[in-house]
C-alpha positions in Angstrom: 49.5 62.3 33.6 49.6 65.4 35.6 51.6 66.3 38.7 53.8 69.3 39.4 56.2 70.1 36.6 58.9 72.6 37.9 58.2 76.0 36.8 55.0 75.6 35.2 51.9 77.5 37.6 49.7 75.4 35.5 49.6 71.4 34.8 46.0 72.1 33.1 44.3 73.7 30.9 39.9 72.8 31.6 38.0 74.3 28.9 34.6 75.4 28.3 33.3 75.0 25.2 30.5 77.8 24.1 31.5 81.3 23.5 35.0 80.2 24.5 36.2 77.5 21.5 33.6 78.0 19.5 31.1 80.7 18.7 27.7 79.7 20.1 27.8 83.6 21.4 27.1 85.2 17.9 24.7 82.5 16.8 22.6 82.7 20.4 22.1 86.4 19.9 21.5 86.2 15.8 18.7 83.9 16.6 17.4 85.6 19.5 17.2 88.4 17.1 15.8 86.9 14.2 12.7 85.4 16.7 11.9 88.7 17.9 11.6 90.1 14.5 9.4 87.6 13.0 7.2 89.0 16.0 7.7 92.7 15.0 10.1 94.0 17.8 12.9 94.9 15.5 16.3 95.2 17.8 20.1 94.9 16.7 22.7 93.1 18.5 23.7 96.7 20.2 20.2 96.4 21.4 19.8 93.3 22.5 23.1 92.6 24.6 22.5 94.5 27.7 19.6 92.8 28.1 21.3 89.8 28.4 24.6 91.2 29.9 21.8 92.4 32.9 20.2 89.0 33.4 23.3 86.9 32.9 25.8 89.4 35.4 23.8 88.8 38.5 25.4 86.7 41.7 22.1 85.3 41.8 21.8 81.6 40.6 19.0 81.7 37.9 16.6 79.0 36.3 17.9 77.7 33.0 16.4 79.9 30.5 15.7 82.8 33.2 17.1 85.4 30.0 13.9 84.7 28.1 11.9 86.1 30.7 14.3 89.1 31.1 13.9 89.9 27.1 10.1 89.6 26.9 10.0 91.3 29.8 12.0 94.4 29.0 10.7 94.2 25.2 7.1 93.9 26.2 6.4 91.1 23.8 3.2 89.6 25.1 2.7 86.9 22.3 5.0 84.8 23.3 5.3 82.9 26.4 9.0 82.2 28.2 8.6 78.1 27.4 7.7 79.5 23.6 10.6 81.4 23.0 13.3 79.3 24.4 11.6 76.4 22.1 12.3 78.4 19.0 15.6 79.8 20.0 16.8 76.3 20.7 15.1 75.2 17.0 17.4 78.1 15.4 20.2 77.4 17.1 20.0 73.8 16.0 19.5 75.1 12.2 22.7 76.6 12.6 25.2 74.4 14.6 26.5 73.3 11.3 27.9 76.7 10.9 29.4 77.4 14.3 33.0 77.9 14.3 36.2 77.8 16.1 36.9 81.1 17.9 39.6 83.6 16.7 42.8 81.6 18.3 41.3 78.2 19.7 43.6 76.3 17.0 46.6 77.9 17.3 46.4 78.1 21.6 45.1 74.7 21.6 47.8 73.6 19.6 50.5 75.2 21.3 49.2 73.8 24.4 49.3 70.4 23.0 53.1 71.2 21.7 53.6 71.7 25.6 52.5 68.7 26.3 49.9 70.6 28.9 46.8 68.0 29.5 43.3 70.2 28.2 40.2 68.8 28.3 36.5 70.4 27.3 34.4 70.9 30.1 31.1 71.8 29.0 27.3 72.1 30.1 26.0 71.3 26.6 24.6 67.7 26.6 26.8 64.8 24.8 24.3 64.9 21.8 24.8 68.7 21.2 28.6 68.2 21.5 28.6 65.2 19.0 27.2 67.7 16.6 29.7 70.3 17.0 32.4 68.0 17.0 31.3 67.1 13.2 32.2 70.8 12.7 35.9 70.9 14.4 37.0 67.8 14.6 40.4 69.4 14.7 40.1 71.2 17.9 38.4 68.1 19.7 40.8 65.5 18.8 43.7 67.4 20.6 41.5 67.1 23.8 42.6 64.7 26.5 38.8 64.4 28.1 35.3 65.6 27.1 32.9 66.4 30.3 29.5 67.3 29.3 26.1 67.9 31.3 24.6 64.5 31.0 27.7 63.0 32.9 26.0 61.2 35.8 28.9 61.8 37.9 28.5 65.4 38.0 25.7 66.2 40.8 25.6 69.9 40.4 26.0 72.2 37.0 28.1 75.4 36.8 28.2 77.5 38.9 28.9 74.7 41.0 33.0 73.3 41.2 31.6 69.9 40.7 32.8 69.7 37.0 35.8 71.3 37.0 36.8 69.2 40.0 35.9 65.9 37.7 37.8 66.9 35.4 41.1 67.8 37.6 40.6 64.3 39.5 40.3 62.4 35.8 43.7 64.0 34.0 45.2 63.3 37.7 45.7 67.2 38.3 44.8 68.7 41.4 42.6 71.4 41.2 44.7 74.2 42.1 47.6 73.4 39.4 44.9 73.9 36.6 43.6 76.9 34.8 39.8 77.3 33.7 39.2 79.2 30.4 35.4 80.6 30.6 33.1 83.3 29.4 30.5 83.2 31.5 30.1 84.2 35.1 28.6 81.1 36.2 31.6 79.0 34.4 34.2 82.0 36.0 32.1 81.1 39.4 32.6 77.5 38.9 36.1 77.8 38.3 37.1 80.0 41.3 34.8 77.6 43.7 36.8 74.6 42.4 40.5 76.3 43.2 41.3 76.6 39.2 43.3 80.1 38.1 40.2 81.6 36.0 40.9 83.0 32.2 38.2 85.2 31.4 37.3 85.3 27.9 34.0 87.5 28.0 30.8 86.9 26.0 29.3 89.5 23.9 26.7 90.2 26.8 29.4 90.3 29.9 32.2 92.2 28.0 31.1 95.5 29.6 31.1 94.2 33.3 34.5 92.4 32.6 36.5 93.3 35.1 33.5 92.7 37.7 34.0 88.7 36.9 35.1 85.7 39.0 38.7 85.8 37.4 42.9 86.1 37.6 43.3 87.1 34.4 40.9 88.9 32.1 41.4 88.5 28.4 40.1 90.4 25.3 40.7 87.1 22.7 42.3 84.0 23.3 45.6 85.1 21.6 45.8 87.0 24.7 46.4 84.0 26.3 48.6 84.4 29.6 51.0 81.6 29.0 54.3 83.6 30.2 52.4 84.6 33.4 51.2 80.8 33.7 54.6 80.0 33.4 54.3 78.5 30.1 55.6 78.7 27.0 54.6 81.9 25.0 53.5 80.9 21.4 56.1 82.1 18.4 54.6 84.4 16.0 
């Protein structure tokens, strides 16, 4: 598998998985939401983004779960504590993982891909549990995967924005590095991508969309069926 195929800039396509196949984005800020008003702060999602969009935008590498601390900080909720919050964010989000859905365009670029004949593979920092439970929801868009990389893979030493798993995940389709393209929405994934020599596809979360074209990226996209294939020298998709 793998290898340079004449013509092609890509031999690869490494995704992420939250915010960019499926939308984890929309249910992270619903919760987040719904918390805070059962503790009488009452904000909409306008609101609440560039909260997050602050926190998560910075070149600084941040404590997992460092966006509590910015929201209670900047809402001045004082009865709750950061460990509090990210425990009952994490209990919503569980509640609604049964819900979560495919992206606008994940199928149909995922497929199209696969019609190519161009290896994909998720490459995720959710844990192999979290994933299983997804999959249950869109089984679809997993099964045309060629690999599944997730956080609790011992062979990745360092998490995004580290290369380490993106350069797993080139080594194990037999890919190098620099012949695949990394589809993300964060800036740590974008970071991650860019460190490990992948083109970068820039999907933006709700909370980086207005710092956009600030990101670690090559190509900047509004939804996936903006995909770049003609400029990756693939194959565009027929309407």
């Amino acid at each position: 598998m793998g290898g340079i195929i004449s013509g092609r800039k890509v031999d690869a396509v490494l995704w992420d998985l939250d915010g960019t196949l499926i939308d984890t984005s929309s249910s992270s800020l619903l919760s987040l939401v719904e918390i805070l008003d059962e503790f009488g702060v009452s904000l909409d999602l306008a609101q609440l983004t560039p909260m997050i969009e602050q926190q998560s935008h910075t070149g600084e590498k941040k404590e997992k779960g460092a966006w509590a601390s910015t929201v209670l900080e900047m809402t001045g909720l004082k009865k709750l504590t950061q460990e509090e919050l990210l425990k009952a964010w994490d209990k919503k989000m569980t509640q609604k993982r049964a819900s979560i859905k495919v992206m606008p365009g994940a199928i149909e670029v995922v497929r199209h891909l696969k019609k190519c004949n161009i290896p994909q593979a998720i490459v995720t920092m959710s844990n192999g549990r979290s994933v299983a439970v997804k999959r249950k929801q869109n089984e679809e868009l997993f099964a045309m995967m060629d690999l599944i990389i997730t956080s609790d893979d011992k062979r990745i030493k360092n998490k995004k924005p580290y290369p380490d798993c993106y350069l797993l995940a080139a080594e194990l389709l037999n890919v190098p590095s620099t012949k695949c393209v990394v589809v993300e929405d964060s800036p740590e994934g974008m970071r991650s991508g860019k460190s490990a020599g992948c083109k970068v596809v820039a999907v933006p979360a709700a909370w980086t969309k207005n710092t956009g074209r600030q990101l670690a990226k090559d190509f900047l996209i509004t939804t996936l069926m903006d995909f770049p294939f003609g400029k990756l020298g693939i194959p565009k998709m027929r309407n």
